[in-house]
C-alpha positions as CSV (number, residue, x, y, z in Angstrom):
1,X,127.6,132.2,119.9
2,X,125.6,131.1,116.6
3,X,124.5,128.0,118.7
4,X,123.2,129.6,121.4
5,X,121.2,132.1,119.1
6,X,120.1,128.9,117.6
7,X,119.0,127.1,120.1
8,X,117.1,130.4,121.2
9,X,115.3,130.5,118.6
10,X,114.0,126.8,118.8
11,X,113.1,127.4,122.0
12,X,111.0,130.3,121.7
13,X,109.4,128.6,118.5
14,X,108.2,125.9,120.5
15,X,106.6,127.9,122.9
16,X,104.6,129.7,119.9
17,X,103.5,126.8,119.0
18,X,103.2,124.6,122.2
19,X,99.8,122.9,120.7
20,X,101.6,121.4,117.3
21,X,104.7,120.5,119.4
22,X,102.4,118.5,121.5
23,X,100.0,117.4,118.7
24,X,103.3,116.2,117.0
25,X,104.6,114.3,120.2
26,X,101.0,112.6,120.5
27,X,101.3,111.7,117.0
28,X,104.3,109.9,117.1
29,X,103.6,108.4,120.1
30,X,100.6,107.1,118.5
31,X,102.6,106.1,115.7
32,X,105.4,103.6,117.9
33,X,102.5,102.3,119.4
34,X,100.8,100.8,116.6
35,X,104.4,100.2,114.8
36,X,105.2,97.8,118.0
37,X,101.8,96.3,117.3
38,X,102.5,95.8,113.3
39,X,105.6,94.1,114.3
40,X,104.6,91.9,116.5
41,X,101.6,90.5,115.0
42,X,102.8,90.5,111.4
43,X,106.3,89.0,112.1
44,X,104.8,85.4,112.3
45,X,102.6,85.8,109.6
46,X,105.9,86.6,107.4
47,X,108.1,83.8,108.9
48,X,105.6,81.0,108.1
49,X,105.3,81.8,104.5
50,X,108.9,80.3,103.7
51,X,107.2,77.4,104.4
52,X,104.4,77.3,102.3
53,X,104.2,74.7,98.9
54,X,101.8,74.6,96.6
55,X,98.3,72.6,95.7
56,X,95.7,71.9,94.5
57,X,94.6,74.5,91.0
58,X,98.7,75.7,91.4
59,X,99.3,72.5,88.9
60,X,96.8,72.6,86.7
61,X,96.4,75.8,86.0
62,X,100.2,76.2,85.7
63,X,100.6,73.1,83.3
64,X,101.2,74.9,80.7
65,X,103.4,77.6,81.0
66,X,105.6,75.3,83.2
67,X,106.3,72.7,80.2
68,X,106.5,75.8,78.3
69,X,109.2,77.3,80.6
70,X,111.4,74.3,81.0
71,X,111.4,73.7,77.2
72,X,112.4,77.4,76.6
73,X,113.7,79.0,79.5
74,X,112.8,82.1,77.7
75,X,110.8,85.0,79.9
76,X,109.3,86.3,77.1
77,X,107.9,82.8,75.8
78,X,106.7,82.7,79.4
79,X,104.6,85.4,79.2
80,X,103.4,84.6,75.8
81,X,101.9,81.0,77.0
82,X,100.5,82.6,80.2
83,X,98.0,85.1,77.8
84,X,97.2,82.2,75.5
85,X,96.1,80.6,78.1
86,X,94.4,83.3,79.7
87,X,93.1,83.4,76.4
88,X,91.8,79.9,75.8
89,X,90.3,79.9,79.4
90,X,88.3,83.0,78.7
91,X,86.8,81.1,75.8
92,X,85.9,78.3,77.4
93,X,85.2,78.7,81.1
94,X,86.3,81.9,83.1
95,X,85.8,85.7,82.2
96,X,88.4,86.5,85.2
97,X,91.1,87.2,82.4
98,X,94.0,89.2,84.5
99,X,93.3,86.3,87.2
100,X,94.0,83.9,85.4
101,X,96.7,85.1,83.4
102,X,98.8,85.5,87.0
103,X,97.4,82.8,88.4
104,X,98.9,80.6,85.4
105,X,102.2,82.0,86.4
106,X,102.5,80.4,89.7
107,X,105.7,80.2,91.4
108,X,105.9,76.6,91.7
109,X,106.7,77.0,87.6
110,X,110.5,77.6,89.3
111,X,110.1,74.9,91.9
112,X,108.3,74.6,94.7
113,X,111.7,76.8,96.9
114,X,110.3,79.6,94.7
115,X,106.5,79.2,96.2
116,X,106.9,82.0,99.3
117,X,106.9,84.2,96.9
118,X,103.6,84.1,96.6
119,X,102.8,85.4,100.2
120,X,105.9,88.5,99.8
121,X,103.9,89.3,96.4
122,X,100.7,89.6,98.3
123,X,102.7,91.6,101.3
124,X,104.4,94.4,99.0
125,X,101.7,94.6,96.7
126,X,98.5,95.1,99.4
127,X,101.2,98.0,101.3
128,X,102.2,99.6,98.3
129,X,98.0,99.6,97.7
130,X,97.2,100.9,101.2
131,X,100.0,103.7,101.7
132,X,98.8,104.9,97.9
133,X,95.0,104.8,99.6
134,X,96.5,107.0,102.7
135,X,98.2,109.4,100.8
136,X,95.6,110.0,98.7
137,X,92.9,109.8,100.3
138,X,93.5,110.8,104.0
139,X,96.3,113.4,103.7
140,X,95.9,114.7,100.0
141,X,92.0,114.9,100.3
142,X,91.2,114.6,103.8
143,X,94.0,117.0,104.9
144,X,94.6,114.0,107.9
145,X,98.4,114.9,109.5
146,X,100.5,112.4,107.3
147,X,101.7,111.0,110.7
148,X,98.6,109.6,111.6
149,X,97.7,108.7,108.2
150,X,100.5,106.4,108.4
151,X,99.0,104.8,111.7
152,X,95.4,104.0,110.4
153,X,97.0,102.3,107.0
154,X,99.3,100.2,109.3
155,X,96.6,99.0,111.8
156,X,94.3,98.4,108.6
157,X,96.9,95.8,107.0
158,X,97.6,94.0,110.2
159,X,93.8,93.8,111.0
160,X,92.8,92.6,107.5
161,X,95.5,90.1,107.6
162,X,95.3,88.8,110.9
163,X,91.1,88.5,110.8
164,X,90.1,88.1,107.4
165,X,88.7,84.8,107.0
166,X,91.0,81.9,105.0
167,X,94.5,83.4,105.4
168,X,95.6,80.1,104.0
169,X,93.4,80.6,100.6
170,X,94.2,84.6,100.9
171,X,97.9,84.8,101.7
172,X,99.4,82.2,101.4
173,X,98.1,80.6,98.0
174,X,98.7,81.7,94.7
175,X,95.7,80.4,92.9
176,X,93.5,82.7,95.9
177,X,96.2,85.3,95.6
178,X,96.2,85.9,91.7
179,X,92.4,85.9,91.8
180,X,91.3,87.9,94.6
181,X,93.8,89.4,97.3
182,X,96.2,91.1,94.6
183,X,93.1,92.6,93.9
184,X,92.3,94.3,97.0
185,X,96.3,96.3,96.5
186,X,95.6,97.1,93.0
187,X,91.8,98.5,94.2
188,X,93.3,100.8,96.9
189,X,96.2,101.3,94.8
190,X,93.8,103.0,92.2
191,X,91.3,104.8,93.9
192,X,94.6,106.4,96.3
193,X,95.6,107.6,93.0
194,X,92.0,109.0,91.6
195,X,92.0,110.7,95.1
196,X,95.5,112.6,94.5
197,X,93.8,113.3,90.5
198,X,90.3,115.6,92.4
199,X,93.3,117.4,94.0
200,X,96.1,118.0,91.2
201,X,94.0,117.1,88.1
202,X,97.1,116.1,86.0
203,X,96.5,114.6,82.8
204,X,99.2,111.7,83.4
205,X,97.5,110.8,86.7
206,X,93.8,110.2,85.5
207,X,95.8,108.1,82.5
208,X,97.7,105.8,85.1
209,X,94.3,105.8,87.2
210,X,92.0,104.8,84.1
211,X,94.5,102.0,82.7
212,X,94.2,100.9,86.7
213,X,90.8,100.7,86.9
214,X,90.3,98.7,83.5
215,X,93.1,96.1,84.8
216,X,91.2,96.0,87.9
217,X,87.9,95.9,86.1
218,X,89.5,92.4,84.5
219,X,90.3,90.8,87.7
220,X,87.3,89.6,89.1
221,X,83.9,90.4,89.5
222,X,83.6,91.2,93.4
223,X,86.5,93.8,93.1
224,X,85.4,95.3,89.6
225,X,81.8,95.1,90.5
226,X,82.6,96.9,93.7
227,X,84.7,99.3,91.9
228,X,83.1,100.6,89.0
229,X,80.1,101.3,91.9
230,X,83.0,103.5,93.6
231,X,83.5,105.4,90.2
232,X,80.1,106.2,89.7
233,X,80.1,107.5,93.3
234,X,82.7,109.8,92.2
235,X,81.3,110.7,88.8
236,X,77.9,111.3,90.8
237,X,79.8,113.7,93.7
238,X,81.7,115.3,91.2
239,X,78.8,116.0,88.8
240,X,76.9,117.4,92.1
241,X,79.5,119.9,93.1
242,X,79.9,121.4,89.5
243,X,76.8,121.2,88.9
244,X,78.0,120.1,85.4
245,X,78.6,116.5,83.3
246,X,81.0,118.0,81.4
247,X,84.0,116.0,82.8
248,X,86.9,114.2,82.1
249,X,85.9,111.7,85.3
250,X,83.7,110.0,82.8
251,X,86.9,108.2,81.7
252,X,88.1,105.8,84.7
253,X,84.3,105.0,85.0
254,X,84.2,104.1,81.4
255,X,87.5,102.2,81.8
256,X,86.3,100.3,85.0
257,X,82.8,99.6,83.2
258,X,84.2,98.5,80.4
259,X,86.5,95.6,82.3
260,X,83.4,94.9,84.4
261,X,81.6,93.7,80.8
262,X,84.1,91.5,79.6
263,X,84.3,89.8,82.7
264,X,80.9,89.5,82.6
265,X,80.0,88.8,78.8
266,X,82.8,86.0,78.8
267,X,81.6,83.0,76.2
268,X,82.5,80.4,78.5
269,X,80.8,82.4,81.5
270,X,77.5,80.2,81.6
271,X,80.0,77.2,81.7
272,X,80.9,77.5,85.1
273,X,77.5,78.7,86.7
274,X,76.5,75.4,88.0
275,X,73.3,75.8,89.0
276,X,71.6,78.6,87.0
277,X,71.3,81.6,87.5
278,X,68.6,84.0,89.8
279,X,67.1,87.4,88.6
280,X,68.6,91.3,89.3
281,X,65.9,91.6,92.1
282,X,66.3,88.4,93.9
283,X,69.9,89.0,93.4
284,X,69.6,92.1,95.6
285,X,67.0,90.9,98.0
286,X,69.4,87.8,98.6
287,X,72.6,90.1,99.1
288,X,70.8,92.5,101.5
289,X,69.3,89.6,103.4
290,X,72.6,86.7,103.2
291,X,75.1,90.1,103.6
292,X,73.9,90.9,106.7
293,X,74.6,87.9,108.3
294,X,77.8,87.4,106.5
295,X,78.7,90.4,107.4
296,X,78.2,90.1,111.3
297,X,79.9,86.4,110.9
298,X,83.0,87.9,109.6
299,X,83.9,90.5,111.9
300,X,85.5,89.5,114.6
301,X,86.1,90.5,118.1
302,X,89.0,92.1,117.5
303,X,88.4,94.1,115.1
304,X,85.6,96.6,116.9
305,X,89.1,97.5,118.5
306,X,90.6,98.7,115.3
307,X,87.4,101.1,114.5
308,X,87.9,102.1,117.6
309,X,91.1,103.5,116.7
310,X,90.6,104.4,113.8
311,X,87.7,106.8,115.1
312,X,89.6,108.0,117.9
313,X,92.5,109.2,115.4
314,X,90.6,110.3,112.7
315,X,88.3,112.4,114.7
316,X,92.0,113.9,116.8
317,X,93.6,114.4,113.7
318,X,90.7,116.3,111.9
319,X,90.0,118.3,115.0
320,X,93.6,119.5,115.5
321,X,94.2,120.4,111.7
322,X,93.9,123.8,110.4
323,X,93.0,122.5,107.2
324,X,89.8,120.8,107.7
325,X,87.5,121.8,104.9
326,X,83.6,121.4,105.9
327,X,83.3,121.1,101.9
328,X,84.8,117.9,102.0
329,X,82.4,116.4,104.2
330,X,79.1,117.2,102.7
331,X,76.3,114.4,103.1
332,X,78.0,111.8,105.8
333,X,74.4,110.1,106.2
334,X,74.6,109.8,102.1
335,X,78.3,109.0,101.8
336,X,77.8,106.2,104.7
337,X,74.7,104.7,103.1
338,X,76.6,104.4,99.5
339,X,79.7,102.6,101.3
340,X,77.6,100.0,103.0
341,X,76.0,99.2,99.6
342,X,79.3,98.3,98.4
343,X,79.7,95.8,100.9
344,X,75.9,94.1,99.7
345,X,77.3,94.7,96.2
346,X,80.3,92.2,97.2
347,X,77.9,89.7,97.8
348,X,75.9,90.0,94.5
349,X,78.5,87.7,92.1
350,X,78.1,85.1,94.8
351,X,74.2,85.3,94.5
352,X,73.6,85.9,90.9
353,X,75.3,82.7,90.1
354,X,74.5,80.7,93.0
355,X,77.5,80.1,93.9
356,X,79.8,78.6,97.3
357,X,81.2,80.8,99.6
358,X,84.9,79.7,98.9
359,X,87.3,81.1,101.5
360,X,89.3,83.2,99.0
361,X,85.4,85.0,98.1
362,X,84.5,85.2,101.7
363,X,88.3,87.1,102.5
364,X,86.8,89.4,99.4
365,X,83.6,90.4,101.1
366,X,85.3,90.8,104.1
367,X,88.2,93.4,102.4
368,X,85.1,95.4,101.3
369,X,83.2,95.2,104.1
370,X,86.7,96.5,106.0
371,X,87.5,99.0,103.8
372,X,83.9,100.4,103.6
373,X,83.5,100.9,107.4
374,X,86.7,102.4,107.8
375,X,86.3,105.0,105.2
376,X,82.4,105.6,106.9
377,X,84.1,105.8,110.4
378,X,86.5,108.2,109.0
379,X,84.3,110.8,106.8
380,X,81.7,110.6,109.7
381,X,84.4,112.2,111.5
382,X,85.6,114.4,109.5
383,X,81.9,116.0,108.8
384,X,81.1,115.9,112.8
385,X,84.6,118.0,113.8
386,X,83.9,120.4,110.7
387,X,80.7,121.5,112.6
388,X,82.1,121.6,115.8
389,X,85.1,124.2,115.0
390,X,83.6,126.8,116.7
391,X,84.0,125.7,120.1
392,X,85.3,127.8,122.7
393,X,88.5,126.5,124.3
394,X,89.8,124.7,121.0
395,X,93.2,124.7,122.8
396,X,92.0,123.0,126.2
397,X,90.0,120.6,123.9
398,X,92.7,119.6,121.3
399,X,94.6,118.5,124.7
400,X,91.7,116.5,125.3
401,X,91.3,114.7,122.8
402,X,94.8,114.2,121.9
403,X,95.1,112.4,125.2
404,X,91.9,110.5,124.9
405,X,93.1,109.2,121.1
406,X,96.7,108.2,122.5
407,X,95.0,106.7,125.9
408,X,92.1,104.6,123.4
409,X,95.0,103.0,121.4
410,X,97.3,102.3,124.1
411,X,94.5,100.6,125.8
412,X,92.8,98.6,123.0
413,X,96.5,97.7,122.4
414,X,96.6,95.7,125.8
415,X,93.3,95.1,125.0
416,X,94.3,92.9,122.1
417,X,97.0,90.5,123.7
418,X,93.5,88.9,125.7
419,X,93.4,85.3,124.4
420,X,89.4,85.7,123.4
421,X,90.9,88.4,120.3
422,X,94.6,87.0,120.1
423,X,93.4,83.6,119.7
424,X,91.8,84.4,116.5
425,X,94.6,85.9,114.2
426,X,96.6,84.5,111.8
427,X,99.7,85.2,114.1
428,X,98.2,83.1,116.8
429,X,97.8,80.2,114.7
430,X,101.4,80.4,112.5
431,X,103.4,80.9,116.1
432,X,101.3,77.7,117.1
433,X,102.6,75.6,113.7
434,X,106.0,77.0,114.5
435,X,105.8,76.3,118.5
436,X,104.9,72.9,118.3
437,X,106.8,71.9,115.2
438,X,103.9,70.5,113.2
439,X,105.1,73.2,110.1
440,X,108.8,71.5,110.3
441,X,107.3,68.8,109.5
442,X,105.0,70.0,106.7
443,X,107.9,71.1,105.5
444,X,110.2,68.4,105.3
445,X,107.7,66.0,103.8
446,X,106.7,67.8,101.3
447,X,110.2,69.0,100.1
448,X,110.8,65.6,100.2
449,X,108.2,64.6,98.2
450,X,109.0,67.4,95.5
451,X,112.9,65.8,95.4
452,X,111.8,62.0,94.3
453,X,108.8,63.8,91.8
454,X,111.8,65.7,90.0
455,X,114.8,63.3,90.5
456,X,113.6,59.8,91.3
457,X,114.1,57.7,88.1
458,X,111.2,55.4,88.8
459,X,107.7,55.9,87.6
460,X,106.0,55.4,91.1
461,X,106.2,57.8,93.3
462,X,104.7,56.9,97.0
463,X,103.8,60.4,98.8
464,X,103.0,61.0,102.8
465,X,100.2,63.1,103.6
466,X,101.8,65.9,105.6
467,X,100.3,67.6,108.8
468,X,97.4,69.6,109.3
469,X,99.1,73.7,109.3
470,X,95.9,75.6,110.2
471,X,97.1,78.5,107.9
472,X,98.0,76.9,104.5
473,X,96.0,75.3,102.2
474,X,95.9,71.0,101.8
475,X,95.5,69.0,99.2
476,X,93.0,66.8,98.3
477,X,92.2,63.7,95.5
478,X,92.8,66.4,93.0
479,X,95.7,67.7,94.1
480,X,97.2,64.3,92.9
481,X,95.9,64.1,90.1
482,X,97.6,67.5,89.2
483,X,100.9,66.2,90.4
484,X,100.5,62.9,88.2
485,X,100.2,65.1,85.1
486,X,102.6,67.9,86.4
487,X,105.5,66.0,86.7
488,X,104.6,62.7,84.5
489,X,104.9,60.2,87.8
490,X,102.5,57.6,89.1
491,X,101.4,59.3,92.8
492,X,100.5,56.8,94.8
493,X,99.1,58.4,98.6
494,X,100.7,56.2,101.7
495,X,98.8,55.6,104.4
């Protein structure tokens, strides 16, 4: 009898609330779709790593803690030699300090079977960033259904590493890793959890988010650049709605700041400016102008799919949500404005200094430029369903456009397996290494190569130049040089 009373009960609970059953059904729907998508596209882009080795700056910059490391064995002299040498570096050349402090602690210190690490460090780390960024920002601010907010975070990681520009530099090499796309997790990572602080305002949250914000502010100076801009957005907003500076949000911009200047201020700084240096104004004439090509260069095909979908969620998700706040989405033409000035302000380093636009920089502007238009897309949404709540027939239109945002993503979902946008990724290039053998082959030369370096007793060591992979990184004349020193062994390149 109790079962039947039960399942009563259910029954006439679902048909009080037919339109969250079915927003729930859409949702998950929604949800397997882009899941299948995730798994697809990201499972090739996880099986190639095992085969990555390192090159290039992973010897020299690693020199020192690996000697250090096979003398002692010892973790804690490990660490010890990486800051001293973060240390010495920041003296003499580099102001990245947290950079280069990971980025002398390469994996290949272990042996080069240890060096896929490098691309399951970036992997966990940018997730663990981007889930932070949803939670706090879409469901605990926004008020976005959790479901959904789970959707856009997947089809943002797959995007950004399927299209961003050097996967090989990005992904799948420390010294580009360490530097820059560890970054990017740590910088949603932190502003996720200054989000969650505007709603709970917990003393042990802005602490975690402040000490974040000053390690980020030491990484490099796209990222903390681009950062402390987002703090004083923040600072700004929040000063605006009080209508009152007396705040403790002065802290993570004083903490982001203040990593900003030492990265900046760095005695050896001028040392690796090669070609001088141009003023703030033509700095931000030359970002405005050089951005906005760069910016059209990087985005891909592809990815006007994922904004898209994006859009077509956010705007379903907001308009089916009880809890949509119009005081949350005050100014869109103002917030959307500031967000595309951080993506000229991740061009400004590059300019100031004169600088090349290295792969690993160029997947920087492009995680900016990403993460900018998405959060527009998404707040522009947010502040046009907040001023159309009063529409008659909310029920007949929440059917609507639940079926329109499951139809969009199905269909840029097909879209996307067209050879013009698949053709581009990362997965379509690391299934062709894999299909045609060529990263077998990488692989077996080079672990070759590593085997005589440590165990061969003679002083000349003859090396093969390994296959072209289109997604890792190759060496060079340098990289030799590196090996000669890293292992003590005459490296002498066969033809």
């Amino acid at each position: 009898m109790k079962p039947t009373i039960m399942l009563t009960r259910l029954l006439e609970q679902l048909k009080n609330n037919k339109a969250k059953v079915f927003n729930y059904l859409v949702q998950i729907v929604i949800l397997l779709v882009v899941l299948k998508f995730f798994i697809a596209m990201i499972k090739p882009v996880v099986v190639i790593a095992q085969y990555s080795h390192p090159t290039l700056d992973d010897y020299w910059m690693s020199m020192a803690v690996y000697r250090k490391w096979t003398q002692t064995h010892s973790i804690w002299a490990f660490i010890t030699e990486a800051f001293k040498y973060a240390i010495g570096i920041y003296k003499t050349w580099d102001g990245n300090f947290l950079s280069m402090f990971l980025t002398s602690m390469s994996p290949i210190v272990f042996g080069e079977s240890a060096y896929p690490f490098t691309f399951y460090f970036v992997f966990v780390t940018f997730m663990i960033g981007a889930m932070m960024a949803a939670y706090g920002l879409l469901y605990r601010r926004w008020h976005m259904p959790i479901i959904n907010s789970i959707s856009i975070m997947l089809l943002f990681t797959i995007f950004f590493m399927n299209y961003l520009y050097d996967a090989g530099e990005g992904l799948y090499w420390w010294p580009g890793v360490a530097n820059y796309t560890f970054f990017f997790g740590l910088f949603m990572f932190a502003h996720g959890l200054y989000a969650i602080y505007w709603e709970k305002e917990k003393t042990a949250l802005l602490v975690v988010t402040s000490i974040c914000m000053f390690l980020l502010g030491l990484g490099n100076p796209f990222t903390s650049l681009v950062s402390t801009c987002l703090t004083v957005y923040e600072l700004a907003y929040h000063i605006y709605v009080k209508k009152s500076a007396k705040t403790l949000r002065w802290i993570p911009f004083v903490c982001a700041l203040a990593g900003l200047i030492i990265i900046v201020v760095a005695p050896g700084n001028k040392a690796r400016v090669q070609f001088g240096t141009l003023s703030v104004f033509e700095t931000i004439k030359r970002s405005f102008y050089e951005g906005t090509i760069m910016i059209n260069s990087l985005t891909q095909k592809a990815m006007y799919f994922y904004y898209a979908m994006v859009a077509v969620i956010a705007f379903w998700s907001f308009y089916c949500s009880e809890k949509t706040d119009r005081s949350r989405f005050k100014l869109p033409p103002v917030v959307c404005i500031l967000m595309v000035c951080l993506v000229y302000a991740s061009f400004a380093p590059t300019k100031y200094t004169i600088s090349f636009y290295f792969g690993r920089v160029l997947d920087t502007n492009f995680f900016i430029s990403m993460m900018s238009f998405t959060v527009s897309i998404i707040y522009l949404c947010g502040a046009l369903v907040s001023r159309l709540k009063s529409i008659q027939n909310r029920a007949v239109m929440n059917i609507a456009f639940a079926l329109a945002a499951m139809c969009a993503v199905v269909l840029c979902r097909r879209e996307l397996k067209d050879a013009d946008y698949y053709n581009l990724s990362t997965a379509f290039r690391a299934n062709g290494a894999m299909e045609f053998g060529t990263v077998y082959e990488y692989d077996r030369i080079l672990n070759e190569r590593y085997d005589e370096l440590v165990n061969s007793p003679y002083w000349d060591v003859y090396i093969t130049e390994p296959p072209y992979v289109p997604v890792f990184v190759h060496d060079d004349k340098t990289s030799y040089t590196g090996i000669t020193d890293y292992y003590g062994k005459n490296v002498i390149l066969t033809e």
